[in-house]
Structures are given as structure tokens and as C-alpha cells.
C-alpha positions in Angstrom: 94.0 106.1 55.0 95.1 107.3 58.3 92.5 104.9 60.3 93.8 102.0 58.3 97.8 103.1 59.5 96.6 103.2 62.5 95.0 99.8 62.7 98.0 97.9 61.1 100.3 99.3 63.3 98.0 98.5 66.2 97.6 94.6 64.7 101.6 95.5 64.3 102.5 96.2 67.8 99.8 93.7 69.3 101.7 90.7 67.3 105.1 92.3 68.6 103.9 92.1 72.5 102.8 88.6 72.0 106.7 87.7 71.7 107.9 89.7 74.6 108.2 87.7 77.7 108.6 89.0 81.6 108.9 87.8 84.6 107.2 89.2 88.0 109.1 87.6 91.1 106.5 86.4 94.0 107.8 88.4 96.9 105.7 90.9 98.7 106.4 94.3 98.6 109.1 95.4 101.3 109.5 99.0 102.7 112.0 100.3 104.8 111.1 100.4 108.2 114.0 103.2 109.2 114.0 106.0 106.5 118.4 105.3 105.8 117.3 101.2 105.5 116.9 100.6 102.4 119.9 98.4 102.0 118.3 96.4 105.0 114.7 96.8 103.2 116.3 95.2 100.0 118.3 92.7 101.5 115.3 91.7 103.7 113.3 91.1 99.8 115.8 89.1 98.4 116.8 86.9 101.6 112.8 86.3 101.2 112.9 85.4 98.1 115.2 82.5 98.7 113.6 81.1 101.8 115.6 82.6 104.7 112.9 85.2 106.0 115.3 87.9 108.3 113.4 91.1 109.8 115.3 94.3 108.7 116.5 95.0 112.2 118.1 91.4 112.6 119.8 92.2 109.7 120.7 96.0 110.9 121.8 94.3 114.1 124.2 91.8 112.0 125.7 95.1 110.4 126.2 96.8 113.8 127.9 94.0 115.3 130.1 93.3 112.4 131.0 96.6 110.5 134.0 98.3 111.9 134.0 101.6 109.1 131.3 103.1 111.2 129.8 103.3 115.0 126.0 102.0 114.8 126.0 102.3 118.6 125.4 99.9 121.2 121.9 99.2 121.5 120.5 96.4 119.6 118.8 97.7 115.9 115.6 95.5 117.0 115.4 97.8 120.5 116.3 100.7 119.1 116.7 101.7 116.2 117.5 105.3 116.0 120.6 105.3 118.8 123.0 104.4 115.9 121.5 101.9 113.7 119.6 104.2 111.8 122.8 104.6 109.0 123.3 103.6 105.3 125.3 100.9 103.9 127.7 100.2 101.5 126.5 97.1 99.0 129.9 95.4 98.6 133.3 95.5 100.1 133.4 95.8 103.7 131.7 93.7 107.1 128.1 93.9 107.0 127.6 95.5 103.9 124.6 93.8 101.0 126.9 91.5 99.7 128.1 89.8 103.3 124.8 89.7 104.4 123.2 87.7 101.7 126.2 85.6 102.5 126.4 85.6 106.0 122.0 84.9 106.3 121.4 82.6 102.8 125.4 81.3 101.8 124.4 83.6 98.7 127.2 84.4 97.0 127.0 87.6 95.4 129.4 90.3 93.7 128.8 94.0 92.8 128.8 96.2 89.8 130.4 99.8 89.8 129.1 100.5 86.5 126.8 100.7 84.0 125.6 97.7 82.7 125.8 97.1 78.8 123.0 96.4 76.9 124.8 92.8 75.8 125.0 92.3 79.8 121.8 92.9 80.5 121.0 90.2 77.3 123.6 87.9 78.6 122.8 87.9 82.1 118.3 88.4 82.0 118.3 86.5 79.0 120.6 83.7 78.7 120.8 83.2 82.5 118.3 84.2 85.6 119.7 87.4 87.4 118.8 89.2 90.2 120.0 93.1 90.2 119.3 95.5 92.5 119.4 98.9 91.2 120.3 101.2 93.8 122.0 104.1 92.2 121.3 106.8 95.0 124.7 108.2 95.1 128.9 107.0 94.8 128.3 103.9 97.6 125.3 102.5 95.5 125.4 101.4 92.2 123.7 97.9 90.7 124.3 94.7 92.7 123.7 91.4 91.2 124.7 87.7 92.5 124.7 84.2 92.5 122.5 82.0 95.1 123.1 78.4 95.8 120.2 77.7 93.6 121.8 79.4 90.7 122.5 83.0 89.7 119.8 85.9 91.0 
């Protein structure tokens, strides 16, 4: 009895992963190339993704020239990295952060999200629409970050 339970409910599950559908991005994998860059590493990925290809320091370089909450020094991020660039970011809000980079390299607007998501907006916005989120939930300045490319919503 128990082998024929557990064969139905294999048959069961195997019919049940024929409906589920998912979707695997063609980007190659990015990592970090400073060990506080993953908001460069990320935004790097999803500039990628929609055909404007930026090297992590250009983009660490755009942050230092623009963002006035912090010092990130005076040598250029593609020199140096590690006389000031070498800093986190915030994803939305101020000059350089995530958000005005994927708008100041690709025109992609974008807004954060400094919250959980809901199941019905994850189903609403994977589902019914193509969305991009990045996770980042490392501490109070990162939380999920989603947006909207010229293309259409990522």
C-alpha cells in the first residue's frame, strides 16, 4: 500500500511541475570586484542585461563624482579603488545611489521598495507583468529594488 502512495503522489507532483513555469535571465554571473560593491556588482548585471555593458568601477566612479552624503575620495574608482571608493551604497534616494545609476547609464527608470513584498505583489508584478527585483536585504539601507526599463518593467 505504501509503494502505491508513494507512486501516485510521485505521478501527483510530476503532473503539478509540468504546470509551473520559470524563467532563467541570460546574463552571466557578476561578482563584486571590491568586497563593499555589491550595489556596483548588481547594477553592473542589470545595466548588462539591457544592453548598456558599464564595468563596476565606471559605475563606482559615477557614484564618487556625484554623491555628496559621503567622501569616496579623489582618486578615480577605476585607478584606485581602495582610497575611498571602496564604500556601500544606498539603492534609492540620494546622487549615485542604484536607482540614479540605472537611470543616469540605461534611462531606466526605477523605484524602490522599503518593505516586504506581499504574496499578491509578487503575483501581480512576476506574473501578470515582467519584474526585475533585486533582493538586497543586508541591513536598514538595503531592502528589495524593482523598476521599470524603457523596454518595459524589470
Amino acid at each position: 500500500m505504501k509503494k502505491k502512495i508513494i507512486f501516485f503522489l510521485g505521478i501527483f507532483f510530476s503532473i503539478i511541475s509540468l504546470h509551473l513555469r520559470s524563467q532563467v535571465l541570460i546574463v552571466p554571473e557578476v561578482i563584486q570586484e571590491q568586497d563593499q560593491w555589491c550595489w556596483a556588482g548588481s547594477s553592473s548585471c542589470v545595466l548588462d542585461y539591457y544592453c548598456t555593458p558599464t564595468s563596476q568601477c565606471t559605475i563606482a566612479e559615477y557614484t564618487r563624482e556625484v554623491a555628496t552624503w559621503h567622501d569616496f575620495g579623489s582618486v578615480n574608482c577605476c585607478t584606485d579603488p581602495t582610497q575611498g571608493c571602496n564604500y556601500w551604497n544606498y539603492n534609492w534616494g540620494y546622487a549615485g545611489s542604484i536607482q540614479d545609476i540605472l537611470v543616469h547609464f540605461a534611462s531606466a527608470q526605477n523605484n524602490g521598495i522599503s518593505s516586504y513584498l506581499s504574496m499578491s505583489v509578487i503575483h501581480h508584478d512576476l506574473w501578470l507583468k515582467p519584474s526585475f527585483y533585486l533582493p538586497l536585504a543586508v541591513d536598514n539601507r538595503r531592502r528589495s529594488f524593482s523598476g521599470r526599463s524603457r523596454a518595459g518593467r524589470y
